[in-house]
Z-matrix of the N, CA and C atoms (Angstrom, degrees):
N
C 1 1.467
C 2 1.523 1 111.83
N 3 1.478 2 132.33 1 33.26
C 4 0.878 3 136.41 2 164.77
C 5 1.769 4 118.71 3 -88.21
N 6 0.722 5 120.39 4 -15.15
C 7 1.715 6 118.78 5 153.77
C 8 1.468 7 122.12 6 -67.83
N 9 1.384 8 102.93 7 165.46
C 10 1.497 9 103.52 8 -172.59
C 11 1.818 10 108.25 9 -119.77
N 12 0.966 11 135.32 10 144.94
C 13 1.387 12 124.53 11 144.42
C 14 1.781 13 126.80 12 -75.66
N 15 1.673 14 95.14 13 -23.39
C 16 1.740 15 90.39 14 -164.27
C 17 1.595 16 118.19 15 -64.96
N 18 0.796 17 149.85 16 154.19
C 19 1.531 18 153.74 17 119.68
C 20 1.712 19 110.69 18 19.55
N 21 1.151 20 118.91 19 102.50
C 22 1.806 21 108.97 20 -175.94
C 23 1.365 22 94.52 21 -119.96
N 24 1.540 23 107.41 22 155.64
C 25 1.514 24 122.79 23 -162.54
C 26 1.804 25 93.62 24 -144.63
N 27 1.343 26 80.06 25 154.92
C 28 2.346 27 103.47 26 -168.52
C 29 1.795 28 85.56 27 -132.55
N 30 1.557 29 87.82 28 138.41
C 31 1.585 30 96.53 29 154.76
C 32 1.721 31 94.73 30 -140.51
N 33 1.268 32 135.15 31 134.46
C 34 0.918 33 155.78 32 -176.74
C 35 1.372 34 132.96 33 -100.14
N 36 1.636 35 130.66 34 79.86
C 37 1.171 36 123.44 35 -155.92
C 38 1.734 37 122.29 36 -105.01
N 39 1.036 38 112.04 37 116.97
C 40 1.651 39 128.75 38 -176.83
C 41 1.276 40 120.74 39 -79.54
N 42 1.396 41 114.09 40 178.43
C 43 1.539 42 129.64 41 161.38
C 44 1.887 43 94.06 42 -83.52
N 45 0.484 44 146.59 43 -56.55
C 46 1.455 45 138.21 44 159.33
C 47 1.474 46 133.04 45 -65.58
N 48 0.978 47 104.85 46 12.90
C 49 2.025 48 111.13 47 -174.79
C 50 1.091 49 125.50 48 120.47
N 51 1.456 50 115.62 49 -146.91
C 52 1.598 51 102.62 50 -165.12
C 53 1.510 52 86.19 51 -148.95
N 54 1.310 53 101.74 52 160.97
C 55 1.750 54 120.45 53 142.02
C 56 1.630 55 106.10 54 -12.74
N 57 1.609 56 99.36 55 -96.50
C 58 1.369 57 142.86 56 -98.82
C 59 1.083 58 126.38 57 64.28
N 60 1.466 59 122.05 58 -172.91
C 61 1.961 60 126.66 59 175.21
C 62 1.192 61 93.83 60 -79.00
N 63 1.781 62 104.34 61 125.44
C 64 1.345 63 125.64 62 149.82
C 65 1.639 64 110.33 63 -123.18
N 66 1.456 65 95.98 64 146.48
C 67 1.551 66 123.29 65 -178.81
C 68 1.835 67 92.06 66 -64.25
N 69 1.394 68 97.95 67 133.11
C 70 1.736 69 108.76 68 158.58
C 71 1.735 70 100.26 69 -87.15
N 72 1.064 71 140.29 70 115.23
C 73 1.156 72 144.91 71 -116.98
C 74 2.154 73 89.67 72 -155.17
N 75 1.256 74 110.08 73 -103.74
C 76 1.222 75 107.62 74 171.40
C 77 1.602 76 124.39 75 -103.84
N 78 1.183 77 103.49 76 109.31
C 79 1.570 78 119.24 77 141.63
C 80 1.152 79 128.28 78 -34.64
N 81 1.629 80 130.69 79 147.28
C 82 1.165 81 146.17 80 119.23
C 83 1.514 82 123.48 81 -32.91
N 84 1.115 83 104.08 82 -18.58
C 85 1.678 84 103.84 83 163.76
C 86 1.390 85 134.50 84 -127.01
N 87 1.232 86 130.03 85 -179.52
C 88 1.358 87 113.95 86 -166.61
C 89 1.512 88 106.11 87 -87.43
N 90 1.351 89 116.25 88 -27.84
C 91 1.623 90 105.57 89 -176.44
C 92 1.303 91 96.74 90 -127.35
N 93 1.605 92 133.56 91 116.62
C 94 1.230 93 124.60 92 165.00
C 95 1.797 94 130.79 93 -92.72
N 96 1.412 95 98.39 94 154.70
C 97 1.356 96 93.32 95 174.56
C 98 1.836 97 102.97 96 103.02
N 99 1.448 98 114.36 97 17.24
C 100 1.539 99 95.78 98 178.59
C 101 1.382 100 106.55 99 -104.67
N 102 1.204 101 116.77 100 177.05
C 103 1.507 102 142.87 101 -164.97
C 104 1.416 103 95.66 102 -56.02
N 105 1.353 104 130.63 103 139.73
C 106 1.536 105 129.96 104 -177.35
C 107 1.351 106 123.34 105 31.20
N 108 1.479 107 114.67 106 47.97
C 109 1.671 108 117.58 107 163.96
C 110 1.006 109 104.55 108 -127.88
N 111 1.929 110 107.86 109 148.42
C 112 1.758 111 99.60 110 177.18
C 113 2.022 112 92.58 111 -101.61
N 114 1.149 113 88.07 112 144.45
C 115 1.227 114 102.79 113 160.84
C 116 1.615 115 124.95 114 -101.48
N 117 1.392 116 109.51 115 146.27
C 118 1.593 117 113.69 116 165.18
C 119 1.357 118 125.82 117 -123.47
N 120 1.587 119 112.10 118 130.32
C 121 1.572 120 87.20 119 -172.60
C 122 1.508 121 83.80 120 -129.52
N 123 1.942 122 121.43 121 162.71
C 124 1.400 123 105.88 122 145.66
C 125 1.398 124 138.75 123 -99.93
N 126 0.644 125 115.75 124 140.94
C 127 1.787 126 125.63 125 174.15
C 128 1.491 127 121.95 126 -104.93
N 129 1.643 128 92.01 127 118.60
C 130 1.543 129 88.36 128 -156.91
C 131 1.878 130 93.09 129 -108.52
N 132 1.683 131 108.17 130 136.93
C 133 1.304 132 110.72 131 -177.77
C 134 1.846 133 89.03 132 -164.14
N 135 1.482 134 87.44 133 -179.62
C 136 1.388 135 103.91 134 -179.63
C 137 1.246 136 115.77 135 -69.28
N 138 1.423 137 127.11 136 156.37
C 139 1.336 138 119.39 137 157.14
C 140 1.805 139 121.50 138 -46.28
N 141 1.670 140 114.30 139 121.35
C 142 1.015 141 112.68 140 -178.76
C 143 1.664 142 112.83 141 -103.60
N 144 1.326 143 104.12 142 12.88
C 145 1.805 144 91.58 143 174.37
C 146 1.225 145 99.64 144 72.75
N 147 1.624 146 136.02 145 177.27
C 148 1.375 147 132.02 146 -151.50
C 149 1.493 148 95.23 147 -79.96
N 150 1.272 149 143.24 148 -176.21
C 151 1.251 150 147.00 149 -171.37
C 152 1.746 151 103.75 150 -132.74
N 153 1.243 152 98.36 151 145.19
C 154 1.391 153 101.58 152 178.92
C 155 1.867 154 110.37 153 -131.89
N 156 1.190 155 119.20 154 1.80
C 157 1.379 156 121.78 155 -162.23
C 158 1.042 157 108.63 156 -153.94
N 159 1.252 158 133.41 157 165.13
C 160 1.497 159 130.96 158 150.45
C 161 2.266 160 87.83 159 -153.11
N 162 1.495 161 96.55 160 167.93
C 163 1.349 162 125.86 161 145.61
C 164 1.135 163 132.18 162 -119.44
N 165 1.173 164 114.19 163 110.44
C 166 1.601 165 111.09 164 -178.94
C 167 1.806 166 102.70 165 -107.07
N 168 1.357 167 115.39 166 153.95
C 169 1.352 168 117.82 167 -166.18
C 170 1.691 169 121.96 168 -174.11
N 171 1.165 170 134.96 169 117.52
C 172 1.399 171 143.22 170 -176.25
C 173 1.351 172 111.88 171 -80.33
N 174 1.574 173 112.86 172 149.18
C 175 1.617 174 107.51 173 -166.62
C 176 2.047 175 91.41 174 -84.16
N 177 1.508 176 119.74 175 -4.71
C 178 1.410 177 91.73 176 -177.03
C 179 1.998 178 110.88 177 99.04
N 180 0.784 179 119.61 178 -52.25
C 181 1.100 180 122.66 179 158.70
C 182 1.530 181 161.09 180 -49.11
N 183 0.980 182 121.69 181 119.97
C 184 1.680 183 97.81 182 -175.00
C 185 1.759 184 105.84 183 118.11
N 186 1.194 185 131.08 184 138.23
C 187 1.860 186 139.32 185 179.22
C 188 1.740 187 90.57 186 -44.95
N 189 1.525 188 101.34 187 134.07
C 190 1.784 189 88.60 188 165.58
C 191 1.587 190 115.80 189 52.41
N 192 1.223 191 111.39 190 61.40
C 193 1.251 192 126.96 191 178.49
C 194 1.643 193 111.89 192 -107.89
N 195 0.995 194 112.10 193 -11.37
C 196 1.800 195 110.00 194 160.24
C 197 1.127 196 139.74 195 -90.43
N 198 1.836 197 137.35 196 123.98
C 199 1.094 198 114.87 197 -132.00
C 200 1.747 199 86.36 198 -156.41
N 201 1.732 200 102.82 199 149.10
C 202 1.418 201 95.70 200 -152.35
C 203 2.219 202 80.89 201 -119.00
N 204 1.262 203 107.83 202 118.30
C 205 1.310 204 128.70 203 -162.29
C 206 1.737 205 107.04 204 -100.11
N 207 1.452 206 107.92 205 85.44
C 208 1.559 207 104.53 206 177.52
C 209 1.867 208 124.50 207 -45.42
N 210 1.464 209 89.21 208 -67.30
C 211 1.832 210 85.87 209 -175.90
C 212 1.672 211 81.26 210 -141.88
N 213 1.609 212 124.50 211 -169.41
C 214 1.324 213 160.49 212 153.28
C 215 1.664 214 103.95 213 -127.55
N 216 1.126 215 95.81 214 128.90
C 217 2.130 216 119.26 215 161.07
C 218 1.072 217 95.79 216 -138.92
N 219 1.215 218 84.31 217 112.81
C 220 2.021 219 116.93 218 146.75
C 221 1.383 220 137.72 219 -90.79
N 222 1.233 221 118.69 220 99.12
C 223 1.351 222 114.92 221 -155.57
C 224 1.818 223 113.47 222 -93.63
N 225 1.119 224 125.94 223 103.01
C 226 1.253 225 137.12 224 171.31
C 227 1.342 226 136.64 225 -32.04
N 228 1.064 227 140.05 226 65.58
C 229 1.722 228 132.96 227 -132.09
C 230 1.706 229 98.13 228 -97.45
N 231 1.020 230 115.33 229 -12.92
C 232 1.440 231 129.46 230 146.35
C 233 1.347 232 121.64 231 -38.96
N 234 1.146 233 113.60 232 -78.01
C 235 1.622 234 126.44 233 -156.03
C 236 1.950 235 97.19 234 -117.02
N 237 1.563 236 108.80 235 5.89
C 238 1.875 237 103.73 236 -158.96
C 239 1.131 238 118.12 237 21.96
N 240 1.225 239 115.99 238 60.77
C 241 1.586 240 130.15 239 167.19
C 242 1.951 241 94.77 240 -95.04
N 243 1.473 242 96.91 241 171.72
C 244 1.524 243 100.33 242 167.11
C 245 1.392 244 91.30 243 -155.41
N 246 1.328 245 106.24 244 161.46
C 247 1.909 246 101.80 245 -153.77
C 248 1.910 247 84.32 246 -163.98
N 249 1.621 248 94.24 247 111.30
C 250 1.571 249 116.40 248 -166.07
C 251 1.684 250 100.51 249 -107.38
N 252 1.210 251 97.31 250 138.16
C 253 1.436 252 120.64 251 -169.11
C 254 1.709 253 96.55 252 -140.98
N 255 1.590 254 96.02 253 110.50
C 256 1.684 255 110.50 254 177.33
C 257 1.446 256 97.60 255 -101.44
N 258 1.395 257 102.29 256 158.48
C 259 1.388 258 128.43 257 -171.86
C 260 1.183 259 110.22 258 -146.38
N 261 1.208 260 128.14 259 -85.65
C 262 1.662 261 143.59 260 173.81
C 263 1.583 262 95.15 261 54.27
N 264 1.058 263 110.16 262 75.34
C 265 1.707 264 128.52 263 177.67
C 266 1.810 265 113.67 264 -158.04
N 267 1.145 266 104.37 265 169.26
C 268 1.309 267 106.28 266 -178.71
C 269 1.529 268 115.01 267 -102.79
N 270 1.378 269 127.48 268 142.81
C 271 1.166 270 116.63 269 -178.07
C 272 1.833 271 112.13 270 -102.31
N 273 1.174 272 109.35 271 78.72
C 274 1.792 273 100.63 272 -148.11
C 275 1.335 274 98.39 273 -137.32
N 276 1.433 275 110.12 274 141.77
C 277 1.469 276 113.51 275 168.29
C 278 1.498 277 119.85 276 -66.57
N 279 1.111 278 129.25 277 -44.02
C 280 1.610 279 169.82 278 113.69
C 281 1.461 280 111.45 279 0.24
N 282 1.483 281 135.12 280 -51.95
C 283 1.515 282 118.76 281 -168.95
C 284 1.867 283 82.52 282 -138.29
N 285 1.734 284 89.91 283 165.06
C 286 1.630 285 93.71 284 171.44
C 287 1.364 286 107.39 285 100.71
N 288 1.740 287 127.50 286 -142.60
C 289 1.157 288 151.26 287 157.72
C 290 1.757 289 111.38 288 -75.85
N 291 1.263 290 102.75 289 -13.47
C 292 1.315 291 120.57 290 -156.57
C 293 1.667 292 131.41 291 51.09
N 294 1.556 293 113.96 292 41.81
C 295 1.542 294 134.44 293 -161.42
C 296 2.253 295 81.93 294 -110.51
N 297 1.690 296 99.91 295 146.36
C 298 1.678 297 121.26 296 -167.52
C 299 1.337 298 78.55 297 -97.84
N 300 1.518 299 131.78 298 -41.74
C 301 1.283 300 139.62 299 -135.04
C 302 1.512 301 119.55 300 -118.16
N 303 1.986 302 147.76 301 116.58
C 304 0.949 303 112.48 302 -146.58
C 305 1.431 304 62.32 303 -138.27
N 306 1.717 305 121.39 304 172.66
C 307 1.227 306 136.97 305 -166.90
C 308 1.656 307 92.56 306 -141.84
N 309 1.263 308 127.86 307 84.93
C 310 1.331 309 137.92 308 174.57
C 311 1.445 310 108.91 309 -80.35
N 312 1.641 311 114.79 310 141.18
C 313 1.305 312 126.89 311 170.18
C 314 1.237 313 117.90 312 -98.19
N 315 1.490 314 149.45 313 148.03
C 316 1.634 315 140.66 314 -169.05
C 317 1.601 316 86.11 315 -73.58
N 318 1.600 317 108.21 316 154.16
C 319 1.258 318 116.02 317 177.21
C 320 1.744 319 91.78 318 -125.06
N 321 1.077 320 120.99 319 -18.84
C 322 2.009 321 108.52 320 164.28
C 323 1.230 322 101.15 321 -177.79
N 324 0.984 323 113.47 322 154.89
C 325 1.726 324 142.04 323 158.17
C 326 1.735 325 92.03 324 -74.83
N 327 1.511 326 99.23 325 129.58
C 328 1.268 327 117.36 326 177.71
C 329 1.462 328 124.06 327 75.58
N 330 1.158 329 112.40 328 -124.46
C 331 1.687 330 117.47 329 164.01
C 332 1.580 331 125.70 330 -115.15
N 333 1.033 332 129.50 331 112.25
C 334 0.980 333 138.25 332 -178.64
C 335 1.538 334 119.72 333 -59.95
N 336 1.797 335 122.88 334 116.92
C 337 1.427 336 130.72 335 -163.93
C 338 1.663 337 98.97 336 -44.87
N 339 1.225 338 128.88 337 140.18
C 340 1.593 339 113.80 338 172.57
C 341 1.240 340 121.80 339 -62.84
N 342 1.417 341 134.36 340 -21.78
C 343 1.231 342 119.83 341 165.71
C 344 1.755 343 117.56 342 -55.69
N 345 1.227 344 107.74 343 -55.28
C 346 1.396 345 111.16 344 179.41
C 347 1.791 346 112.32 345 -51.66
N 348 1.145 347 129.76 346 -48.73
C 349 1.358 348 140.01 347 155.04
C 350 1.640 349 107.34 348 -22.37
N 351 1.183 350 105.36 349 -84.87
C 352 2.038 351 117.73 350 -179.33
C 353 1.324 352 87.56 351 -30.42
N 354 1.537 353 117.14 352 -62.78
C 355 2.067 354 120.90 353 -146.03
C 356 1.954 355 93.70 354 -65.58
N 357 0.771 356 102.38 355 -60.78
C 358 1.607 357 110.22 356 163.46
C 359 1.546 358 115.03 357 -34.17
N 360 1.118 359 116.78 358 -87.21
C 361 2.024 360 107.55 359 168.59
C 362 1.331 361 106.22 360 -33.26
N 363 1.487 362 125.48 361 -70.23
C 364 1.742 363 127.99 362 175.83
C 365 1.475 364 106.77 363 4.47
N 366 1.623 365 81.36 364 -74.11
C 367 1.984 366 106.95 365 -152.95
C 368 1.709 367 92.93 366 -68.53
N 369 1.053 368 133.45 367 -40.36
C 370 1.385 369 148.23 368 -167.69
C 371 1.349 370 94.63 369 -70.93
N 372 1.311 371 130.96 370 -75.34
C 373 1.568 372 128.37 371 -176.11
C 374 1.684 373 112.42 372 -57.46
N 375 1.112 374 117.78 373 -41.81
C 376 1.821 375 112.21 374 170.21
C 377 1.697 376 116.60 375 -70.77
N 378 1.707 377 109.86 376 -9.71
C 379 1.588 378 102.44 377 164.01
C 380 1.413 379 104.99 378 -65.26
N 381 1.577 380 107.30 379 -47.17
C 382 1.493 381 125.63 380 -145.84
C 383 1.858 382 105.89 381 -72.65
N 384 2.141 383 106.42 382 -21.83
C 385 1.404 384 84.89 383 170.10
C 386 1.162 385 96.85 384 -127.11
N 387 1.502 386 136.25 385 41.66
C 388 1.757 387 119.21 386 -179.15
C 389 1.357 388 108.94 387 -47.93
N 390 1.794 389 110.54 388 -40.46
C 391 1.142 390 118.54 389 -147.34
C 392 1.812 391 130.09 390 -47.65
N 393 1.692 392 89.35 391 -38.83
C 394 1.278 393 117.38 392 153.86
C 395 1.671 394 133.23 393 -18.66
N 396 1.766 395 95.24 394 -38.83
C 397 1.205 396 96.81 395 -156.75
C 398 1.912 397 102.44 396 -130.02
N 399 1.318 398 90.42 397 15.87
C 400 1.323 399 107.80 398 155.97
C 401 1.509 400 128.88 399 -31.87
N 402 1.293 401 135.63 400 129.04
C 403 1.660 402 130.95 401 166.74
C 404 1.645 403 106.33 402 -35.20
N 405 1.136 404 102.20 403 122.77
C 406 1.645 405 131.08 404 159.62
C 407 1.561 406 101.40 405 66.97
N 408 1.337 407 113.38 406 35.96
C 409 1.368 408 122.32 407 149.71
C 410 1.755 409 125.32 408 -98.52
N 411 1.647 410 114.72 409 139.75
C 412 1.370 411 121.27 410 -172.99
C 413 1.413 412 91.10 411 -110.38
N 414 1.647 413 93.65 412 108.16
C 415 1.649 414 96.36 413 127.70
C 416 1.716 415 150.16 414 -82.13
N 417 1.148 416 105.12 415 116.23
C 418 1.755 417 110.92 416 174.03
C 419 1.254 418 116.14 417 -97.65
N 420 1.669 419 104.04 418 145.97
C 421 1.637 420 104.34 419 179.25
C 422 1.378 421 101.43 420 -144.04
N 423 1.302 422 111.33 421 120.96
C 424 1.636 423 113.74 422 171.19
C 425 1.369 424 117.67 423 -84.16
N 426 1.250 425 97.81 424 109.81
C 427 1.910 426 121.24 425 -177.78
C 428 1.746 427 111.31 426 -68.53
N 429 1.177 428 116.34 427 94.58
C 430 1.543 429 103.62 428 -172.34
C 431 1.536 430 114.94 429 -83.89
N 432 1.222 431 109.09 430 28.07
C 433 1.129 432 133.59 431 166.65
C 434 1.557 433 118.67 432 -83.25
N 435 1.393 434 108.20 433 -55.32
C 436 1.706 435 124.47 434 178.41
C 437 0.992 436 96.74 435 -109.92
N 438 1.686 437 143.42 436 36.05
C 439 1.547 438 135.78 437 -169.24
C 440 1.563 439 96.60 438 -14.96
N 441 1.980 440 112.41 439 80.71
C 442 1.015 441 115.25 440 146.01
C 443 1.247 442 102.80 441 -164.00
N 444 1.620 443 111.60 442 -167.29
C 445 1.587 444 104.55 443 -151.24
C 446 1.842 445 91.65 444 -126.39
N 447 1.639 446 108.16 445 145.56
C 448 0.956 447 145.50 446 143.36
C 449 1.460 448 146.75 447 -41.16
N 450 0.856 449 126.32 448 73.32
C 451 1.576 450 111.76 449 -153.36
C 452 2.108 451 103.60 450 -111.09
N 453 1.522 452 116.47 451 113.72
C 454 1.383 453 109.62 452 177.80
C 455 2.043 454 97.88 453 -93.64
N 456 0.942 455 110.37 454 102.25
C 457 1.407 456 111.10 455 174.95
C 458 1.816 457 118.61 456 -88.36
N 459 1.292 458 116.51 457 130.66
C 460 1.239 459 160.97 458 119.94
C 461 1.823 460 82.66 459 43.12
N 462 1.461 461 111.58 460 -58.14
C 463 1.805 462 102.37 461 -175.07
C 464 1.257 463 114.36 462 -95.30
N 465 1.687 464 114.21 463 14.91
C 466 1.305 465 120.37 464 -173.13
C 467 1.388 466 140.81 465 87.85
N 468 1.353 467 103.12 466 -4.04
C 469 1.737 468 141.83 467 173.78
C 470 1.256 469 85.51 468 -61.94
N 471 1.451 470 107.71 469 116.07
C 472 1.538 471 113.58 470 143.18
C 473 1.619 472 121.40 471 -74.22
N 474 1.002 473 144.76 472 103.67
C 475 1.848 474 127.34 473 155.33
C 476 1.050 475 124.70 474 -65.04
N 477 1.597 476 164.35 475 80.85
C 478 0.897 477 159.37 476 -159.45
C 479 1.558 478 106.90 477 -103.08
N 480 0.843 479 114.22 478 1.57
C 481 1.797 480 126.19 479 169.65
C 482 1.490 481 121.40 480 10.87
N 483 1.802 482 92.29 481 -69.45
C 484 1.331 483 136.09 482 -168.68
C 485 1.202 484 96.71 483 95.16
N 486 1.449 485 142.50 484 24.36
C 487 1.570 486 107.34 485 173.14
C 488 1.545 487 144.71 486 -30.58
N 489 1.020 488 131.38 487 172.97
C 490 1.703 489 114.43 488 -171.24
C 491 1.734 490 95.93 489 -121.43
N 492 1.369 491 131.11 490 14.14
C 493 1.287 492 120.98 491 -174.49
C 494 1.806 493 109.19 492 -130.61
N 495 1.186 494 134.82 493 114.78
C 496 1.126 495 141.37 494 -161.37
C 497 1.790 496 91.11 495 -70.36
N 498 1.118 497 113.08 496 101.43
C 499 1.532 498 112.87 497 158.11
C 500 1.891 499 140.60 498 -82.09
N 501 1.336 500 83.70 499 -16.86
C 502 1.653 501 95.98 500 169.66
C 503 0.948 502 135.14 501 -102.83
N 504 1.808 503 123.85 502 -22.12
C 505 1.652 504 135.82 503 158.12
C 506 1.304 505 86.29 504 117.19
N 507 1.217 506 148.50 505 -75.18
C 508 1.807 507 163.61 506 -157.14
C 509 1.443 508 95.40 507 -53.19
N 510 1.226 509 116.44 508 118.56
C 511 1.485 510 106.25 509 178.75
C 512 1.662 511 98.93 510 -124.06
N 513 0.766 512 124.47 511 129.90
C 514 2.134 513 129.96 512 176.95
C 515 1.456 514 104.53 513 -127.38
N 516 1.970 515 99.88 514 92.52
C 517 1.502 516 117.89 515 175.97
C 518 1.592 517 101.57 516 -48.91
N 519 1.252 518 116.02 517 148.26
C 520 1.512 519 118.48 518 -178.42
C 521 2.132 520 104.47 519 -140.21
């Protein structure tokens, strides 16, 4: 369920301007927007000078309308630059922050060294679960090791007990 059906929209921001919101409209493929496909669409606008931004964003609508958005590349046919915008988040009312709409910054022209890439997901995946670890939230983890449960509590108390009865509902297989 990582594809979307709804309506998705690009605004594209330059050293010279932007887009505005445009509809991703036609694909290179016959059904866009599913779980592990890249899509291509074109977008036709002025030269924007190097790019530093984009918005990408779903109208919300539609069965299965939340959709988990690895990166955007934009490839420059101007200058054959390509200008990568990571995400690796969900765009969902339902999972995440719960935001349709994400405001991505370019992370490089071209390809990015792989170390810098990983450090990039890092920072990207600890936005995607701080939430977790929020004030006066319990984490539990069922150890299938001690088929029992884990509990990191809220004042910093570990329980490692093993109890055998899930008391908090949140379970984080470990």
């Amino acid at each position: 369920n990582a594809g979307t059906e709804a309506d998705v929209y690009i605004s594209v921001y330059g050293e010279r301007g932007d887009t505005g919101s445009r509809q991703l409209l036609r694909s290179q493929k016959s059904k866009k927007f599913l779980k592990g496909q890249t899509d291509t669409f074109a977008v036709e606008a002025v030269h924007l000078g190097h790019l530093y931004k984009i918005v990408i964003r779903h109208s919300g609508l539609g069965s299965g309308n939340g959709w988990f958005l690895d990166k955007v590349v934009i490839k420059d046919p101007v200058t054959d630059t390509d200008y990568t915008f990571l995400c690796h988040r969900w765009l969902d009312q339902g999972q995440d922050d719960g935001s349709i709409a994400r405001e991505l910054a370019v992370t490089a022209a071209k390809v990015l060294p792989g170390r810098q890439e990983l450090e990039l997901k890092r920072q990207e995946t600890w936005a995607a679960e701080k939430w977790k670890f929020q004030k006066g939230n319990t984490l539990q983890f069922y150890s299938r090791l001690t088929h029992g449960f884990i509990c990191l509590n809220p004042d910093s108390r570990v329980d490692a007990l093993g109890e055998k009865k899930n008391k908090y509902g949140k379970v984080f297989f470990m």
